[in-house]
C-alpha positions in Angstrom: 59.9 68.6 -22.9 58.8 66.0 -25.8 60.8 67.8 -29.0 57.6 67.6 -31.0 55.5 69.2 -28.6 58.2 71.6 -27.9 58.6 72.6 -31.8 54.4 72.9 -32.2 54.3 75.2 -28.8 57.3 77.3 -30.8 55.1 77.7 -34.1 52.3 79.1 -31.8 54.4 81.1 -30.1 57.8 82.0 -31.5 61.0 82.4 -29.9 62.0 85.8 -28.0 65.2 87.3 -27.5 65.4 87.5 -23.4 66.7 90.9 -23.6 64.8 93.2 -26.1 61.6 90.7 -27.1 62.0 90.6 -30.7 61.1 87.5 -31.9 64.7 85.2 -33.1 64.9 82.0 -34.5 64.2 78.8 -32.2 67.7 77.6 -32.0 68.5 81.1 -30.5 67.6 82.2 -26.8 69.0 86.0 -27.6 69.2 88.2 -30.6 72.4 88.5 -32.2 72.9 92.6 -31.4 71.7 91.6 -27.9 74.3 89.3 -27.4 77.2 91.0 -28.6 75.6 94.0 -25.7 75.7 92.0 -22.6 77.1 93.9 -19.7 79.3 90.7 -18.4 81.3 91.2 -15.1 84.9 90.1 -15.7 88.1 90.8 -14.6 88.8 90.3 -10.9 85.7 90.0 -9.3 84.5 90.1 -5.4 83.0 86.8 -4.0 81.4 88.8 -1.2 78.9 91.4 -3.8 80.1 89.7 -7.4 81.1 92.7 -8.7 84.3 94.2 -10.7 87.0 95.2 -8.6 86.0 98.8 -9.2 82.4 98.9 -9.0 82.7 96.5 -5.6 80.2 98.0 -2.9 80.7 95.5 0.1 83.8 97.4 1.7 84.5 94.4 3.7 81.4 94.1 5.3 80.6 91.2 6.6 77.5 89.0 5.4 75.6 85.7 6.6 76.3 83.9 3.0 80.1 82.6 2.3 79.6 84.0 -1.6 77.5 85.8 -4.1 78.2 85.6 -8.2 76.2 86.9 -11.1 76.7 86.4 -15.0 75.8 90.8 -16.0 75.2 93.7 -14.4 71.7 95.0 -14.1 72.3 97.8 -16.9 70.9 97.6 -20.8 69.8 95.0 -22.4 69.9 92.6 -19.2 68.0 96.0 -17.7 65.1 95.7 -20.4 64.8 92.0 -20.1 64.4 91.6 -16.2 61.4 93.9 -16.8 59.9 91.8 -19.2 60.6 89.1 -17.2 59.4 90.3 -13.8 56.7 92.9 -14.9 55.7 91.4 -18.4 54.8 87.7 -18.1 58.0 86.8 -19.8 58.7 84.0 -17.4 60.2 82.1 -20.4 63.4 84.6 -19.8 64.5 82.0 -17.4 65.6 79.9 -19.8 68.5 81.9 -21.4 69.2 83.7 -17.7 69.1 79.9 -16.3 71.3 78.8 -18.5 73.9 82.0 -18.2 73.8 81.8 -14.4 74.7 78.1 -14.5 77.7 78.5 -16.6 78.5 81.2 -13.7 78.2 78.3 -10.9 80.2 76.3 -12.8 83.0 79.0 -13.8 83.2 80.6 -9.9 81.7 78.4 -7.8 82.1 75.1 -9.2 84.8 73.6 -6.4 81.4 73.4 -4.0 79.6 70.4 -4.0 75.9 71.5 -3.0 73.5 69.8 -1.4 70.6 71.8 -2.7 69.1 75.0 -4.7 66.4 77.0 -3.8 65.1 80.8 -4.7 64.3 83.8 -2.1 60.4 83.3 -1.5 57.6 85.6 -2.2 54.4 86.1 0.0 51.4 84.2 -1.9 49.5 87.8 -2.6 53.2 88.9 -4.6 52.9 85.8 -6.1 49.3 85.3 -6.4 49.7 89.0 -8.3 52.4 88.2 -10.0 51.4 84.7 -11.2 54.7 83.0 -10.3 57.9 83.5 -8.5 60.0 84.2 -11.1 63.4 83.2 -8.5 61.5 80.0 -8.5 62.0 79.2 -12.5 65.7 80.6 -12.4 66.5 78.0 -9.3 64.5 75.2 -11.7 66.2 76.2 -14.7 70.0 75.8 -12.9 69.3 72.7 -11.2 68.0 70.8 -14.4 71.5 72.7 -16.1 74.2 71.4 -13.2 71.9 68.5 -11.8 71.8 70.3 -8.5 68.4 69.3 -6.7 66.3 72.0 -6.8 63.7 72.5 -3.4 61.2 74.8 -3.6 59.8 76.8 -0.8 62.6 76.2 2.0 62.3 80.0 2.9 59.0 81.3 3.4 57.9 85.4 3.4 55.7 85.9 6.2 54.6 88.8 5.4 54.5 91.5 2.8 56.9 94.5 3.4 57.6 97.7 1.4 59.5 97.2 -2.4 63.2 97.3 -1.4 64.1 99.3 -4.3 61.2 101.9 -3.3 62.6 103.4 -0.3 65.6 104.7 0.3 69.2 102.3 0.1 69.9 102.9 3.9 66.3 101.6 5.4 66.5 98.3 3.1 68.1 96.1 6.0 65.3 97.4 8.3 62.5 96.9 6.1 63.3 93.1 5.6 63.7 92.2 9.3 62.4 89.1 10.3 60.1 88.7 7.5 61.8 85.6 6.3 61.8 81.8 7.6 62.5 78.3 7.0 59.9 75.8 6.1 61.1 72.9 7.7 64.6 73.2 9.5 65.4 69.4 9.1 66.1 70.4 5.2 69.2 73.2 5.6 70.9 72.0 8.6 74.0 70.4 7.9 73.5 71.3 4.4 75.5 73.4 1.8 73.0 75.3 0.1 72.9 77.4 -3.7 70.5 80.7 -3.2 69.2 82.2 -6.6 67.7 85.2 -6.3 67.6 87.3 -9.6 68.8 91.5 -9.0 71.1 92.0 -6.4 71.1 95.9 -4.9 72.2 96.3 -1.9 72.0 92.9 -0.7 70.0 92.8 2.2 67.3 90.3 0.3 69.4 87.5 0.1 71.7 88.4 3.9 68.0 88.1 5.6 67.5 85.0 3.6 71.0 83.6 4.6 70.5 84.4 8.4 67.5 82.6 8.3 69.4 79.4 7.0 72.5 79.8 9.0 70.1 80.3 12.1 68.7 76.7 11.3 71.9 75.0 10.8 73.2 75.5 7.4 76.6 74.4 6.8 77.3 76.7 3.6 75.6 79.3 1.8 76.3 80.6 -1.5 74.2 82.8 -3.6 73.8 83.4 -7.3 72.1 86.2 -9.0 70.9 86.9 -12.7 72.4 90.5 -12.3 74.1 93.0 -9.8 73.8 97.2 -9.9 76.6 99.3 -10.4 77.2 101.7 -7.8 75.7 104.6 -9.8 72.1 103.0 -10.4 72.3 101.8 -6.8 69.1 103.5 -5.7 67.6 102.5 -9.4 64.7 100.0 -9.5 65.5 95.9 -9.4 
């Protein structure tokens, strides 16, 4: 963005932390208290559900994607913000989570050399509803960060299904069956592919996603996520 047009769109509308919504200076992307808040996952983490060695929910289960990392877990601050950012019209959020999930790519996943990035669809009513695919800004806002290209729309949602985080943990892999496919199956085969999505639950939205691309030839599939749930808040909403 042109710097001058960038500074007069910030003196309309100022700066907002990406977790709480207070409004912070324009060199900032979160508040100060915010930051020093954020529920990072360290330690020894799982490549299979990205989280701590003791919150780790996969049990060895086996999954369609090769790997999955996220920057927080979906609790607090990060909590707050994904709703402003999903529910709110605070699409501008991507920038700071954009930027956090790249450093993740680049701190866990960076021995991959990917072909692509693209986000978990929406049906056009979500979106329509919605006014944008928020997935669709986080994918943008890595790619421009690591210079990974960034195609929109590979997957497609047929159809609308129930809110995974509405119904009960142990229908979520039924309720997403078959609803997702691939635009145009020349672009993932062969191809090692980055899959953003931004909560990660139980994990079902981005296996059906992955099965879809391994189905069509996909060489690789790794996943990144804004944020993952702790066992506890499991049934919680995304």
């Amino acid at each position: 963005m042109n710097k001058w047009f960038e500074t007069l769109i910030l003196s309309i509308f100022p700066r907002r932390c990406a977790c709480c919504g207070k409004t912070i200076d324009s060199s900032r992307m979160m508040c100060v208290d915010c930051e020093k808040e954020l529920p990072r996952i360290d330690g020894v983490i799982c490549r299979k559900c990205a989280r701590g060695k003791d919150e780790c929910m996969c049990k060895g289960s086996g999954n369609y994607y090769d790997s999955v990392a996220a920057p927080f877990y979906y609790e607090g601050c990060i909590r707050h913000g994904v709703h402003i950012f999903k529910f709110r019209n605070g699409f501008r959020n991507y920038e700071a989570y954009s930027l956090e999930m790249s450093e993740t790519v680049k701190e866990r996943l960076g021995n991959i050399n990917f072909d692509f990035i693209t986000e978990v669809p929406m049906t056009r009513k979500s979106r329509k509803k919605r006014g944008y695919n928020q997935c669709f800004y986080l994918a943008k806002g890595i790619s421009e960060h690591l210079g990974i290209e960034h195609k929109a729309d590979v997957l497609s949602k047929i159809y609308n299904t129930k809110i995974q985080h509405e119904i009960k943990y142990y229908l979520r892999k039924g309720n997403l069956t078959g609803v997702f496919d691939v635009t145009n199956p020349s672009d993932v085969e062969g191809k090692t592919i980055l899959l953003c999505d931004d909560i990660l639950t139980s994990g079902e939205t981005l296996n059906e996603c992955a099965k879809m691309l391994w189905l069509y030839g996909a060489k690789e599939i790794h996943c990144i996520t804004l944020a993952v749930t702790k066992r506890k808040m499991k049934t919680n909403k995304e």
